[in-house]
C-alpha positions as CSV (number, residue, x, y, z in Angstrom):
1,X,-18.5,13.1,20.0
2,X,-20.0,9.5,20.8
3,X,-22.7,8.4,18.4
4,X,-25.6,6.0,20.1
5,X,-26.7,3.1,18.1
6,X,-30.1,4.2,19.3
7,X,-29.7,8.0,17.6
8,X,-28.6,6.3,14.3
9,X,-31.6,4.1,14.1
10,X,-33.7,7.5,15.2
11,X,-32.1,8.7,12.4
12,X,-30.3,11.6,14.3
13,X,-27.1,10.7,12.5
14,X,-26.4,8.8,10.0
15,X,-23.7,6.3,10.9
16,X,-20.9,6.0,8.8
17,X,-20.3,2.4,6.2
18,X,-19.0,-0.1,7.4
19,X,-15.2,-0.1,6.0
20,X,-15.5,-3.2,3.0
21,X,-12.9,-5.7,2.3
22,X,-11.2,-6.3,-1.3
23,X,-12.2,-9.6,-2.8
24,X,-10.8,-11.1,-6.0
25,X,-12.0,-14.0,-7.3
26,X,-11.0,-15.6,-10.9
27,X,-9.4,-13.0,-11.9
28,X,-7.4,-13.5,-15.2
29,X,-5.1,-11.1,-17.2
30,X,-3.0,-12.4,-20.1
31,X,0.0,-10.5,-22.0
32,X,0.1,-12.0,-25.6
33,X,-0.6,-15.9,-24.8
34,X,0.9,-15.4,-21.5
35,X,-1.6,-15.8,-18.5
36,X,0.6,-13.1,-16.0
37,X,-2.4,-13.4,-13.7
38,X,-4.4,-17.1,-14.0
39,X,-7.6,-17.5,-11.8
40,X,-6.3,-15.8,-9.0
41,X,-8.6,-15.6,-5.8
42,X,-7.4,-13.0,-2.9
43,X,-9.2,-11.4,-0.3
44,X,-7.9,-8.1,1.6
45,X,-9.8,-7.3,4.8
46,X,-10.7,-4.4,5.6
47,X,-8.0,-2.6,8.1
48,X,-5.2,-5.0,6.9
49,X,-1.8,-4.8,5.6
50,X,-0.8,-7.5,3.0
51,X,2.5,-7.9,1.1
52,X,2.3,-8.7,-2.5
53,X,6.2,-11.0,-3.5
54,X,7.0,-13.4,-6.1
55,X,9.7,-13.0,-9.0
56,X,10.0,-11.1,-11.3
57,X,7.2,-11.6,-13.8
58,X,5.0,-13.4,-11.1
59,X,2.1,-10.7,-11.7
60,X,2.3,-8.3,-8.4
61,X,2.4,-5.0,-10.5
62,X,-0.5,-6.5,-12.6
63,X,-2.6,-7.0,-9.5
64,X,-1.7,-3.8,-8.2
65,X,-3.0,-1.8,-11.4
66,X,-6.3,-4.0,-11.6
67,X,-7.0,-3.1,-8.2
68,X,-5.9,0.6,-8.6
69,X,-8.1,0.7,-11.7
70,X,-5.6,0.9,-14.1
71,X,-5.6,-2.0,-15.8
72,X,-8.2,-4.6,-16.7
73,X,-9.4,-7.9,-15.9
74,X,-10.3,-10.1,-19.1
75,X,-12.5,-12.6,-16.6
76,X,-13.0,-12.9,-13.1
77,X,-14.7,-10.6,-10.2
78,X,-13.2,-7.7,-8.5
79,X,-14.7,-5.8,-5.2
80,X,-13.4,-2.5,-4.2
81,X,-13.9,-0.2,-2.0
82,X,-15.2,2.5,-2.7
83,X,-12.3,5.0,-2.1
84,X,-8.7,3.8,-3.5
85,X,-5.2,5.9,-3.6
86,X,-1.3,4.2,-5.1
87,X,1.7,5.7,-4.2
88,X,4.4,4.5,-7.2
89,X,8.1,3.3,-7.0
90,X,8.8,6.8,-8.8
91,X,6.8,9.7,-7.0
92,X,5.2,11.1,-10.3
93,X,5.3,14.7,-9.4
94,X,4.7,17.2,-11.9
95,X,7.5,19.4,-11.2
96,X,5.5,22.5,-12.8
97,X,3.2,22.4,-9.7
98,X,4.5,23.2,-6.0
99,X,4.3,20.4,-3.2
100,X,1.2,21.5,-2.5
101,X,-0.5,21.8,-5.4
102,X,0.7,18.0,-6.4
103,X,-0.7,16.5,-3.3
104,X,-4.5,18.5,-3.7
105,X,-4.6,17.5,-7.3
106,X,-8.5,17.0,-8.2
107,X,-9.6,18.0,-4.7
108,X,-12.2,20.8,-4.1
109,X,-10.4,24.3,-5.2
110,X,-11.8,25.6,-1.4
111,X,-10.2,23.5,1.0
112,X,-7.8,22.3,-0.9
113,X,-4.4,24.1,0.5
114,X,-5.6,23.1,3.8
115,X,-5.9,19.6,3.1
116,X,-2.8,19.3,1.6
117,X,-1.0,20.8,4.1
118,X,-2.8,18.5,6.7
119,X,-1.5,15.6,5.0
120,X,2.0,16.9,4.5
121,X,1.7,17.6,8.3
122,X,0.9,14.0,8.8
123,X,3.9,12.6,6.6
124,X,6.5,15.4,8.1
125,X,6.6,17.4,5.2
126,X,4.6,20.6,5.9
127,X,7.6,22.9,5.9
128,X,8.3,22.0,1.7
129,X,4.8,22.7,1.4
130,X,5.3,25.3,-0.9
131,X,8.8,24.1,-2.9
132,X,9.2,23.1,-5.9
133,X,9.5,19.3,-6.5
134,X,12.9,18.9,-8.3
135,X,14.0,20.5,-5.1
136,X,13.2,17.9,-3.0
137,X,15.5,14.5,-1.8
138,X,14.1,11.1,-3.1
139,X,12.5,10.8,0.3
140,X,10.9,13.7,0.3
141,X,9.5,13.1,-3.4
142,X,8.4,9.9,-1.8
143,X,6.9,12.0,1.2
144,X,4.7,14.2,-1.0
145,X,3.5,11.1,-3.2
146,X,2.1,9.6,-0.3
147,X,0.2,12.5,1.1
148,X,-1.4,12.7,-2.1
149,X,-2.3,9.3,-1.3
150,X,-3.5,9.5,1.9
151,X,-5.5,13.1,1.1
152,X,-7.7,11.1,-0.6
153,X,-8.7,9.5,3.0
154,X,-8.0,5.7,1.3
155,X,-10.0,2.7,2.4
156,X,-7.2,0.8,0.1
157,X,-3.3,2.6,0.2
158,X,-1.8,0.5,-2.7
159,X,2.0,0.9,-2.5
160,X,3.7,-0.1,-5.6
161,X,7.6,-0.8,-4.3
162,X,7.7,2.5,-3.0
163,X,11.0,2.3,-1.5
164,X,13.1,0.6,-3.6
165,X,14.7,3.7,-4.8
166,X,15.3,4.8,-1.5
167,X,19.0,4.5,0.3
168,X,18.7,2.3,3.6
169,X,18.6,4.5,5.9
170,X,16.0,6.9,4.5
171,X,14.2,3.4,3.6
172,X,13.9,2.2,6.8
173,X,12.5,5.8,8.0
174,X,9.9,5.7,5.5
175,X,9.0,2.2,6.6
176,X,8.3,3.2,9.9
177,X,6.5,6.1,8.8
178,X,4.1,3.9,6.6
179,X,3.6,1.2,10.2
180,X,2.2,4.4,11.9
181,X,0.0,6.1,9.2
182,X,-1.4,2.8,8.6
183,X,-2.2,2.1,12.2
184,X,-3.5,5.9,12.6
185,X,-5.7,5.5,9.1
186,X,-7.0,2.1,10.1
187,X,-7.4,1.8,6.5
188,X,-6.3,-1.4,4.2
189,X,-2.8,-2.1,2.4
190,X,-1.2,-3.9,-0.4
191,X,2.6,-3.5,-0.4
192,X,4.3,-4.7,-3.6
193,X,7.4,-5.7,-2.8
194,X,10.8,-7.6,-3.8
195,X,12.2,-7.5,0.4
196,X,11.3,-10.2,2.5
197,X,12.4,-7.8,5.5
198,X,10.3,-4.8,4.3
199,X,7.5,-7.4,4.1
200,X,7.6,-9.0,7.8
201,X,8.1,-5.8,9.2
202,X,5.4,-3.9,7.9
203,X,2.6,-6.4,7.0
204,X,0.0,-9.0,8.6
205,X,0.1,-11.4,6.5
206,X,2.5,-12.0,3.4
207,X,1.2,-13.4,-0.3
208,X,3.6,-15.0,-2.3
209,X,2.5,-15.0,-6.3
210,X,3.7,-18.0,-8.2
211,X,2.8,-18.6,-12.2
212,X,-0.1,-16.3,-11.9
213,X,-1.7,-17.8,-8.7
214,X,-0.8,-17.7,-5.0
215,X,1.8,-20.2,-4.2
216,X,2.0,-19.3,-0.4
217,X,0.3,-17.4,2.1
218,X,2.1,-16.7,5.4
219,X,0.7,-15.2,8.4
220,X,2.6,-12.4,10.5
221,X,2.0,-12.5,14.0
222,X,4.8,-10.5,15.4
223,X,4.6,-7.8,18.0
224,X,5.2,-4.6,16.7
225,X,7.3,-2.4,16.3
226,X,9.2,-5.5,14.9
227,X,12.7,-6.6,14.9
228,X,14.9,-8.5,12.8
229,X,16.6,-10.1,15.7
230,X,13.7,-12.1,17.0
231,X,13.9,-16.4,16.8
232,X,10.7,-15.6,15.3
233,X,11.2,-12.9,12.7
234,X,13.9,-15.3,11.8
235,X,11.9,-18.3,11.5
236,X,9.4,-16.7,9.1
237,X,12.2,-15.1,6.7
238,X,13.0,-18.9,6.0
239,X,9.7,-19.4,5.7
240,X,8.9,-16.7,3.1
241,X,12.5,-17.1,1.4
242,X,12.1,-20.5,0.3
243,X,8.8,-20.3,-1.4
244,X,10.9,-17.5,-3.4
245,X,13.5,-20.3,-4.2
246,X,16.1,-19.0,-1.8
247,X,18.1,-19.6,1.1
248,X,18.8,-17.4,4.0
249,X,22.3,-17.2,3.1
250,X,21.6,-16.8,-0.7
251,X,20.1,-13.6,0.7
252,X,22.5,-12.3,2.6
């Protein structure tokens, strides 16, 4: 059903907020007297999908965890919206709990099954709904953690190297499967990740971390779905490969 602007001022319905971007400004986090994060500034529109690289070290997984709310900021500002969900490189189920039961963790005991199957329904994973986890293949696992992401109806997925884990070919499925939840959701995305690839196929625009600050950002304006044959794709692997101090064939 259609909602007129003129029956939400009536106040007939209450229009729903405005989706709110991610801002970051300052923001410092030091390990001993190691600044890992140094005055960073970011900005994550709402509705957009942004990769997170740099080296090892650079801060990515630091960002992610302040943002997620699991870590904090010693100085700087931090807006969030309101509603945030993480889906981890290892899919933290707890194997004394079914499928289900993982993904509706702290939900509402009355609709809670049917929520969770909803959400395995949307990441092809209804039919395990009621297995137990050490049953499942590591893309399955990986299935189940992010329904229990996406349950939560996100404004911000934050996806913490998700596939690494992952053998290529089930990679590459789960990929995909992220593209179109992510278009569906229209909701925001961080993706933390070490694969230049993985990066320009799955996000807008790319963020390069470099001693605690953003060395590079790179935008991705590529048709979709994407392909690693394209000039173009090309063009912007070199791009995004040598502000990570590599060469295209070094990464071969």
């Amino acid at each position: 059903m259609s909602v007129s602007l003129q029956q939400a001022r009536a106040g007939q319905i209450t229009p729903p907020a405005p989706a709110q971007d991610t801002q970051v400004r300052g923001l410092i986090r030091r390990f001993g007297p190691t600044a890992v994060l140094d005055g960073l500034n970011l900005d994550i529109p709402a509705g957009s999908f942004i990769a997170l690289l740099g080296r090892s070290g650079s801060g990515k997984t630091t960002l992610l965890r302040t943002l997620a709310g699991l870590d904090t900021a010693e100085q700087g500002d931090v807006i969030l919206p309101p509603r945030r969900a993480v889906v981890f490189q290892e899919p933290r189920l707890m194997p004394w709990k079914r499928v289900w039961e993982n993904v509706a963790l702290g939900l509402p005991e009355g609709d809670a099954r049917d929520k969770a199957e909803q959400a395995l329904r949307e990441v092809e994973l209804s039919h395990r709904m009621d297995a137990w986890p050490l049953t499942l293949s590591g893309g399955e696992a990986q299935r189940a953690g992010l329904a229990r992401a996406l349950v939560r109806d996100p404004d911000l997925l934050l996806l913490d190297e998700p596939f690494a884990a992952l053998d290529a070919l089930t990679r590459l499925r789960m990929q995909a499967l992220v593209a179109s939840l992510w278009a569906r959701h229209g909701m925001a995305a961080l993706l933390v990740t070490h694969d230049v690839d993985e990066a320009l196929l799955l996000a807008d625009h790319a963020v390069v971390l470099q001693r605690g600050q953003i060395g590079m950002q790179l935008r991705i304006d590529l048709p979709r779905p994407r392909r690693h044959g394209s000039p173009e794709f090309a063009a912007l692997r070199t791009q995004l490969l040598a502000s990570l101090g590599l060469s295209a064939e070094e990464a071969a």
